[in-house]
Structure formats: structure tokens, C-alpha cells
N, CA, C and O of each residue as an XYZ file, in Angstrom:
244
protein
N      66.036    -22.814     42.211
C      65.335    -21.681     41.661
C      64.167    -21.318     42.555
O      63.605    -22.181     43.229
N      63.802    -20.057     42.566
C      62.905    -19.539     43.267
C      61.691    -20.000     42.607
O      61.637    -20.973     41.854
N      60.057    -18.725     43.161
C      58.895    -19.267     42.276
C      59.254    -18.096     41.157
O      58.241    -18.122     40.458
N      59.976    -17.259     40.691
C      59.956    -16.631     39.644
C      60.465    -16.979     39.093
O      60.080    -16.762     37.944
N      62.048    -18.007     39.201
C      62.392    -17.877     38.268
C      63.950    -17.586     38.072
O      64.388    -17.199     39.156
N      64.630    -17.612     37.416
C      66.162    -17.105     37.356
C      66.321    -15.366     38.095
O      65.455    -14.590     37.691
N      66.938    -15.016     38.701
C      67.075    -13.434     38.986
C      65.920    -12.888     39.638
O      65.687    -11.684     39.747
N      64.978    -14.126     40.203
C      64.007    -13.504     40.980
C      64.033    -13.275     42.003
O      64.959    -13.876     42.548
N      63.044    -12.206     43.171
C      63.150    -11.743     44.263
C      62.171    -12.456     45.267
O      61.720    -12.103     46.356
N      61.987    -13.721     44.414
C      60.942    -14.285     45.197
C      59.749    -13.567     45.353
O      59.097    -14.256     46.138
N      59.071    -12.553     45.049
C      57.707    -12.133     44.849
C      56.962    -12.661     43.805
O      57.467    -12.781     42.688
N      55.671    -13.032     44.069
C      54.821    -13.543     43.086
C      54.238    -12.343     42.112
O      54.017    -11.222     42.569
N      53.957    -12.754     40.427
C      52.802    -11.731     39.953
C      51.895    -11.645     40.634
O      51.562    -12.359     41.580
N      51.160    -10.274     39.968
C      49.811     -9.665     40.327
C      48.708    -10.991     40.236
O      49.015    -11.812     39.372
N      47.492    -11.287     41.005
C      46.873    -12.222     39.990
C      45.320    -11.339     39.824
O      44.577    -11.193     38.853
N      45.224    -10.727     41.612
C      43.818    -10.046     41.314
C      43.221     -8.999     40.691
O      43.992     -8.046     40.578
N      42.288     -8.843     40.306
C      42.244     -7.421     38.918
C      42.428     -6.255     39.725
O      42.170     -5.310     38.979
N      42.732     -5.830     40.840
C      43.161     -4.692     41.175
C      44.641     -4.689     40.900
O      45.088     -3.935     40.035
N      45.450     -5.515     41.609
C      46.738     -5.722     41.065
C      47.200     -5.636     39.861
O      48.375     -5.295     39.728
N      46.509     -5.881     38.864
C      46.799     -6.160     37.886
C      46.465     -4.958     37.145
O      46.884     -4.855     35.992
N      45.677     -3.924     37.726
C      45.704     -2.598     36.934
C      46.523     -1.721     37.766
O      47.092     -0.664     37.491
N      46.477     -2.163     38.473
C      48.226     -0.915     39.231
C      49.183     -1.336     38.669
O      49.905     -0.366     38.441
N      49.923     -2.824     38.058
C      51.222     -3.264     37.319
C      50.677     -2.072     35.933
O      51.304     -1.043     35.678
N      49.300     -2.551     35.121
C      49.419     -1.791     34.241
C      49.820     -0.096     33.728
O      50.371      0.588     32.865
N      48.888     -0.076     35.302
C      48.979      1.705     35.373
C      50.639      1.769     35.609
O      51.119      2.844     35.250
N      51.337      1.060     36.007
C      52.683      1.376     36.288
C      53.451      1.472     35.309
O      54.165      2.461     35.147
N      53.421      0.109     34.216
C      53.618      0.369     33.255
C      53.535      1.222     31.933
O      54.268      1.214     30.944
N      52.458      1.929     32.215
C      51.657      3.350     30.787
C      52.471      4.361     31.463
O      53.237      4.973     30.718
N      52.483      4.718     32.861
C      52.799      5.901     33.508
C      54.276      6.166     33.509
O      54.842      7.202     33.159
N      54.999      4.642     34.132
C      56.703      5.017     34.046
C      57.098      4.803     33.647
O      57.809      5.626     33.071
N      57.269      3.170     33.295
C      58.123      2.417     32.915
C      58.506      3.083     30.898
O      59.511      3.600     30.411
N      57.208      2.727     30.313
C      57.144      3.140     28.859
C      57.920      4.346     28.229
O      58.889      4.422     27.474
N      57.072      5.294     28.868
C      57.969      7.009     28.787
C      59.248      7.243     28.635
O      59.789      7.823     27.694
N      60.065      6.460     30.233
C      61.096      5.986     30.243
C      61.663      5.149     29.094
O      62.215      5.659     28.119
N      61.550      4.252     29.212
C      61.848      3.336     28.152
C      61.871      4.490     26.800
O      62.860      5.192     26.590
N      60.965      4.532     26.180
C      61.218      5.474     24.997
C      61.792      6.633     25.178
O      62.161      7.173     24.135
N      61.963      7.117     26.012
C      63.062      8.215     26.467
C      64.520      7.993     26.111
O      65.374      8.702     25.577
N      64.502      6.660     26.635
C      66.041      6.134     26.798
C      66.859      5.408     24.878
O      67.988      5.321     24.397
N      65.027      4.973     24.292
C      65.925      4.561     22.782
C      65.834      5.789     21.989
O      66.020      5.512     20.804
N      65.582      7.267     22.213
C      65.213      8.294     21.863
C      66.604      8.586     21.718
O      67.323      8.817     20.746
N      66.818      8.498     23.178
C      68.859      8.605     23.281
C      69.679      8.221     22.532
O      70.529      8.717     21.792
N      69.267      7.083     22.853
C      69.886      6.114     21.808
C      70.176      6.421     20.448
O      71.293      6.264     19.954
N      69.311      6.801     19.918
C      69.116      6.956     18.653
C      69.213      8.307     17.868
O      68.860      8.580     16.721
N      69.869      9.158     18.957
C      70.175     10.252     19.018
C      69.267     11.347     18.560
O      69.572     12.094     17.629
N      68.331     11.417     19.118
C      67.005     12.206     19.357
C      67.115     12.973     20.565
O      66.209     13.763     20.831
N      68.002     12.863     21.258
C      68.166     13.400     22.627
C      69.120     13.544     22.904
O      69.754     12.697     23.534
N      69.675     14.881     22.472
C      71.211     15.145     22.314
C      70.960     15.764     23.996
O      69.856     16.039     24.466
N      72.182     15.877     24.660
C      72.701     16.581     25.772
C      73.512     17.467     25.372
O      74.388     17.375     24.512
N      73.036     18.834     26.375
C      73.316     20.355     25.883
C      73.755     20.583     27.258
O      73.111     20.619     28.306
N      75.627     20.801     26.885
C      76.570     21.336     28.636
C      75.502     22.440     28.856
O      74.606     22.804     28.094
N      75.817     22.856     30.042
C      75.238     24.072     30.721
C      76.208     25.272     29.935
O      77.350     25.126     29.499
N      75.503     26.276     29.915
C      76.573     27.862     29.360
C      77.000     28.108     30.133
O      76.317     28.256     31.146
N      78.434     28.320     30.173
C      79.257     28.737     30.848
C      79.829     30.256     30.712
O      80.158     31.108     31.538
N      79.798     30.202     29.307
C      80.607     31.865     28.679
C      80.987     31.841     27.667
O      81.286     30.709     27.288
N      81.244     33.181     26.476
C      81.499     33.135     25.564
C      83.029     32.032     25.392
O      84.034     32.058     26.102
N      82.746     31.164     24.249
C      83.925     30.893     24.055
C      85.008     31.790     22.930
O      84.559     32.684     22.214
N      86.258     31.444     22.922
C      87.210     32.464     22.049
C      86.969     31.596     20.744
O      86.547     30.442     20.676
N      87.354     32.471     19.711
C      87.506     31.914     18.252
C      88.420     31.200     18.117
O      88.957     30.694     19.102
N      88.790     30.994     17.027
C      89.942     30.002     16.487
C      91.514     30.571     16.866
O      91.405     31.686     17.376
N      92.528     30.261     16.797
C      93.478     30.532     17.539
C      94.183     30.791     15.523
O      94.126     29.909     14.667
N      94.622     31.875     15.363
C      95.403     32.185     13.871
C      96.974     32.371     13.814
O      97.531     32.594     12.738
């Protein structure tokens, strides 16, 4: 095993307080948004709308 850990890239955490407010800022800014974006989906709050193409025809009688 590496120093992270299972599935790690071998990079260490942040430890100094600058580091450690750029992980944060990274986290408020992308990661989160994202993230709730994605169980929004999920949860079907975020339907996907095809592009218009053209009238479609009615029912076929």
C-alpha cells in the first residue's frame, strides 16, 4: 500500500493552512454544486429536455 492508502496516487493531504483552504475552496466551489447537481438527477429534479426539432404529427386514426 501506498501513503494514502487503497486506490491512492501516492500524493499526500494538504497539511499547511494555505493548502488546506484551497482543498476547501475546492470543495464549496466544485465539487458540492456538482455533487448536488448530480442527486438532483437522480432524484429526478433534473429532467433532460431533447433539443426541438419540429412539429411532431398527432396520433395516427
Amino acid at each position: 500500500m501506498g501513503n494514502g492508502g487503497p486506490g491512492s496516487d501516492g500524493q499526500t493531504l494538504a497539511s499547511s493552512p494555505a493548502d488546506k483552504k484551497k482543498a476547501a475552496k475546492y470543495l464549496e466551489e466544485e465539487l458540492l454544486p456538482h455533487t448536488k447537481s448530480a442527486g438532483n438527477m437522480a432524484a429526478g429534479g433534473g429532467a433532460v429536455k431533447p433539443p426541438f426539432i419540429g412539429p411532431v404529427a398527432g396520433p395516427v386514426r
